[in-house]
C-alpha positions, 0 to 999 in steps of 0.5 A, spaced: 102 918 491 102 910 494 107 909 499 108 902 501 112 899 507 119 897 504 118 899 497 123 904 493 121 911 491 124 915 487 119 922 488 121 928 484 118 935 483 120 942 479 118 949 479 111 951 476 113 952 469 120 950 470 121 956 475 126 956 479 125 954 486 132 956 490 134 962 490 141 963 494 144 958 499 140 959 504 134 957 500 137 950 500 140 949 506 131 950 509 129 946 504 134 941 507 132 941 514 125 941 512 127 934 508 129 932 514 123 934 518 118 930 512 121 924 511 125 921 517 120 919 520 116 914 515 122 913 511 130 913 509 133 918 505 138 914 500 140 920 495 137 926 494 138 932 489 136 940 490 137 943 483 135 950 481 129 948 478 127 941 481 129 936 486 130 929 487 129 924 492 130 916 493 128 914 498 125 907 502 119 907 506 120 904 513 117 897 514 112 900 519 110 904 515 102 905 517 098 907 511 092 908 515 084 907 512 078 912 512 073 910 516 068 914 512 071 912 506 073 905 507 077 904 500 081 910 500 089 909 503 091 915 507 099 917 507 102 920 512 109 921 507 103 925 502 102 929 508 108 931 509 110 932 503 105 937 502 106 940 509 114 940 506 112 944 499 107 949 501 111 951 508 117 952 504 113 956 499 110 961 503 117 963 506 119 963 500 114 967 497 115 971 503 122 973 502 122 975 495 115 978 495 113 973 490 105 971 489 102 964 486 105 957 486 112 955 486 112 947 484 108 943 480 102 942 483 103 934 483 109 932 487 110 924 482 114 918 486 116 912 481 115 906 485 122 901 483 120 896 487 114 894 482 119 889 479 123 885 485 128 882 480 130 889 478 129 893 484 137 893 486 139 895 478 133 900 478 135 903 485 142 903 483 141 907 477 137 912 480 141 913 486 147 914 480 142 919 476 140 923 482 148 925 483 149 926 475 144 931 475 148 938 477 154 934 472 149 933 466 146 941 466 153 943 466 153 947 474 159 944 475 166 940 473 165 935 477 160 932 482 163 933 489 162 941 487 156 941 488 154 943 495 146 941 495 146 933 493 148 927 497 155 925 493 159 929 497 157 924 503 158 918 499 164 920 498 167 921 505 168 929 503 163 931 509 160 928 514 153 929 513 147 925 516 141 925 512 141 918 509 142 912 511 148 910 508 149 904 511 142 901 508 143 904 501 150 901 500 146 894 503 142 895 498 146 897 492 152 894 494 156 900 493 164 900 493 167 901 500 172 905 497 173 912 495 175 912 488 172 906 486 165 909 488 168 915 484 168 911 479 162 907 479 158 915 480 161 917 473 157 910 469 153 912 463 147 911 464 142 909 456 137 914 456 132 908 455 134 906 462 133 913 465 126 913 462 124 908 467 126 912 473 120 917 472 
């Protein structure tokens, strides 16, 4: 993955084997505050969905954003999000691992990010279109009835239902131009996205 200073990701990965990856509640929650511990530092988190088999991240790099050179391979671009990513997935696996007194590898063994910046003409309606997939996805597989049921994801915060902190949502609705309004933003949530736009996101 090549993160760049002020450019759009939307990075996802799945279980191995489209495994599950969560396992009860508890499950969630540490792989929340281990999204909180990996990310904030170089970026913002602008959506995000933990499903049972994968997750969704949108999120923006910081604008001081370092992406350091090896000295002994002047070419190459080192990441610290790619550390810390992977820091992330590997920690979480091995308590996981632990706990269900499983053995191998619990995701995928590449973690992909999809630039939306690559285009700054449509970079508003990509990032928009990502963030509204990303919040459909519990609605789609048919886990809830409505999006706001879904604890792991978050909608519940954008719809002022709690009181979350893990995106900055005040840059997320500069970018997007989301509704202030509760229900107008309801709405907008509820848009059908063609799947000719969705194959972009990835």
């Amino acid at each position: 993955m090549q993160f760049l200073p002020e450019h759009t990701y939307h990075v996802y990965n799945q279980g191995n084997n489209q495994a599950p990856i969560f396992f009860d509640r508890e499950d969630y929650l540490l792989f929340v505050e281990k999204m909180r511990k990996a990310l904030m530092p170089n970026a913002s988190i602008l959506a995000w969905c933990l499903m049972p088999n994968h997750f969704h991240w949108l999120i923006q790099v910081n604008e001081d954003y370092e992406v350091l050179h090896d000295p002994n391979q002047m070419t190459r671009k080192l990441n610290p999000l790619n550390k810390d990513i992977g820091t992330l997935l590997s920690s979480y696996s091995q308590l996981i691992n632990k706990k269900y007194n499983r053995t191998g590898s619990l995701f995928r063994k590449r973690t992909k990010a999809k630039s939306l910046s690559e285009d700054r003409n449509g970079s508003r309606n990509q990032g928009i279109n990502c963030f509204l997939y990303i919040h459909q996805n519990p609605l789609k597989a048919c886990l809830v009835d409505n999006m706001e049921e879904w604890e792991f994801s978050s909608f519940r915060d954008y719809l002022g239902i709690r009181n979350g902190d893990l995106c900055n949502q005040a840059l997320a609705k500069e970018l997007f131009k989301l509704p202030v309004k509760p229900n107008e933003f309801h709405k907008l949530s509820l848009k059908t996205i063609p799947d000719h736009i969705t194959k972009k996101l990835f």
